[in-house]
C-alpha positions as CSV (number, residue, x, y, z in Angstrom):
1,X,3.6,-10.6,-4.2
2,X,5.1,-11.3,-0.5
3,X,3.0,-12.7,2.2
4,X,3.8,-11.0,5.2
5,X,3.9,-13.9,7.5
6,X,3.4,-18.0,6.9
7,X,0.4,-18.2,7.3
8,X,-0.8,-16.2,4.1
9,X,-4.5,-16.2,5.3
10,X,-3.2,-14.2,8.6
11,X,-3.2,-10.5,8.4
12,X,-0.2,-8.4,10.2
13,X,-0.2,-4.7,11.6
14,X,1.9,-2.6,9.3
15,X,2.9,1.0,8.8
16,X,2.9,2.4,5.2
17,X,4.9,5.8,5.0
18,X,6.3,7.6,2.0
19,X,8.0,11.1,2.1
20,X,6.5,13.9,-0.3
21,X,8.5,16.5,-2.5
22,X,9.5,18.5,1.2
23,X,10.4,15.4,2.8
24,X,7.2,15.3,5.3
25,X,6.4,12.0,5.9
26,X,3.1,10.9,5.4
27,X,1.9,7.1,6.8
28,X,-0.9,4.9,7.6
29,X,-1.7,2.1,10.0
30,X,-2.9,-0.9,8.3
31,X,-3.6,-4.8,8.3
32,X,-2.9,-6.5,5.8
33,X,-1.6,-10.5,4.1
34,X,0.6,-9.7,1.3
35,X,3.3,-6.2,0.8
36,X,1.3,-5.3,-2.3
37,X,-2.3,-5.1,-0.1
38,X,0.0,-3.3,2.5
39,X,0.5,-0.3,0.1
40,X,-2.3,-0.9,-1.6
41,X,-4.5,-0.2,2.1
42,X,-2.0,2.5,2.5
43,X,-2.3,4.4,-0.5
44,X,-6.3,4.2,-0.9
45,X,-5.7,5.8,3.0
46,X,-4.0,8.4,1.5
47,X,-5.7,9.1,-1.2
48,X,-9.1,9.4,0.7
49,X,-7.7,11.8,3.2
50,X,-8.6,15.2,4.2
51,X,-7.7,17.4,1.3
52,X,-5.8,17.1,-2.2
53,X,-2.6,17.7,-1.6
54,X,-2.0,14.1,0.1
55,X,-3.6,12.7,-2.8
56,X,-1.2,14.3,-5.4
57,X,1.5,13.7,-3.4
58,X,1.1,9.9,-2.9
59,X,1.1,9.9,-6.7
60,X,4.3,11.9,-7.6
61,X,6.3,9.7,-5.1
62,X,8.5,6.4,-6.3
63,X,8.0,4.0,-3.7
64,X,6.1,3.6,-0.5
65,X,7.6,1.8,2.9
66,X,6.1,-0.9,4.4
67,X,7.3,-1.4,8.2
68,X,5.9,-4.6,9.8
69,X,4.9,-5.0,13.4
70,X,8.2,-7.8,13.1
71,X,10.7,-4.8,12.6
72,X,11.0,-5.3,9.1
73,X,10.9,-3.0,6.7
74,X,10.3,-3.0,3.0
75,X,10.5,-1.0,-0.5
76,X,7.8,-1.5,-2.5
77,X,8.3,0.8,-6.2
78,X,5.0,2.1,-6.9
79,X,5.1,1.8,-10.8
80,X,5.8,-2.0,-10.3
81,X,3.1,-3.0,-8.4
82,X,0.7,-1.0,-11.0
83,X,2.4,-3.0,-13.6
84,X,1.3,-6.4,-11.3
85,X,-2.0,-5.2,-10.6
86,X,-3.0,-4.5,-14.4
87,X,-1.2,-8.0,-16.0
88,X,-4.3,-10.0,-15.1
89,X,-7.6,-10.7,-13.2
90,X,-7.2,-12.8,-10.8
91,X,-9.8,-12.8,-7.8
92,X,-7.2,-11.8,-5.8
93,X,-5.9,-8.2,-7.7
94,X,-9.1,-7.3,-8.5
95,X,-10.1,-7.7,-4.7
96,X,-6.5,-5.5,-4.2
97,X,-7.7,-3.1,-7.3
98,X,-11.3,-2.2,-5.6
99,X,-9.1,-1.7,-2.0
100,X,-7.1,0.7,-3.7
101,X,-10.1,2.5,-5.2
102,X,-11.5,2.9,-1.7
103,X,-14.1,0.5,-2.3
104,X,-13.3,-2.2,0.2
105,X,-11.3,-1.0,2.6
């Protein structure tokens, strides 16, 4: 997992985006330490938004964007980091497992 600045205990503004089967894109304003609680932020915004369709979407999709306030941009494949977050249970991916539930957002 990549912290997103130095410091790792400093959170940074990004923007998680990912385009849906009509190429609309869809994207949420976050803060987060690491890529992985970027999208997972992103994608429990996503999923708990108005309506289904955004929720099916974000889960038919490969990979979700992370742009950071710094101008850079990263790929983050979704089926990797579901891989990551299910090989142990660390504090630290089951705090990212219950922010991707919508539980502690």
């Amino acid at each position: 997992m990549q912290a997103l600045r130095r410091n790792e205990n400093q959170r940074e503004d990004c923007r998680v985006y990912f385009r849906d089967a009509l190429c609309v894109e869809h994207s949420a304003e976050v803060r987060a330490k690491s890529l992985y609680e970027a999208v997972c932020r992103g994608w429990a915004a996503f999923m708990f938004a108005y309506g289904w369709d955004l929720f099916e979407a974000s889960w038919t999709i490969w990979e979700f964007i992370v742009a950071v306030s710094d101008s850079k941009t990263y790929c983050v494949d979704r089926d990797k980091l579901l891989e990551w977050l299910s090989k142990d249970r660390s504090d630290r991916k089951k705090y990212l497992r219950r922010v991707l539930d919508g539980l502690d957002y």
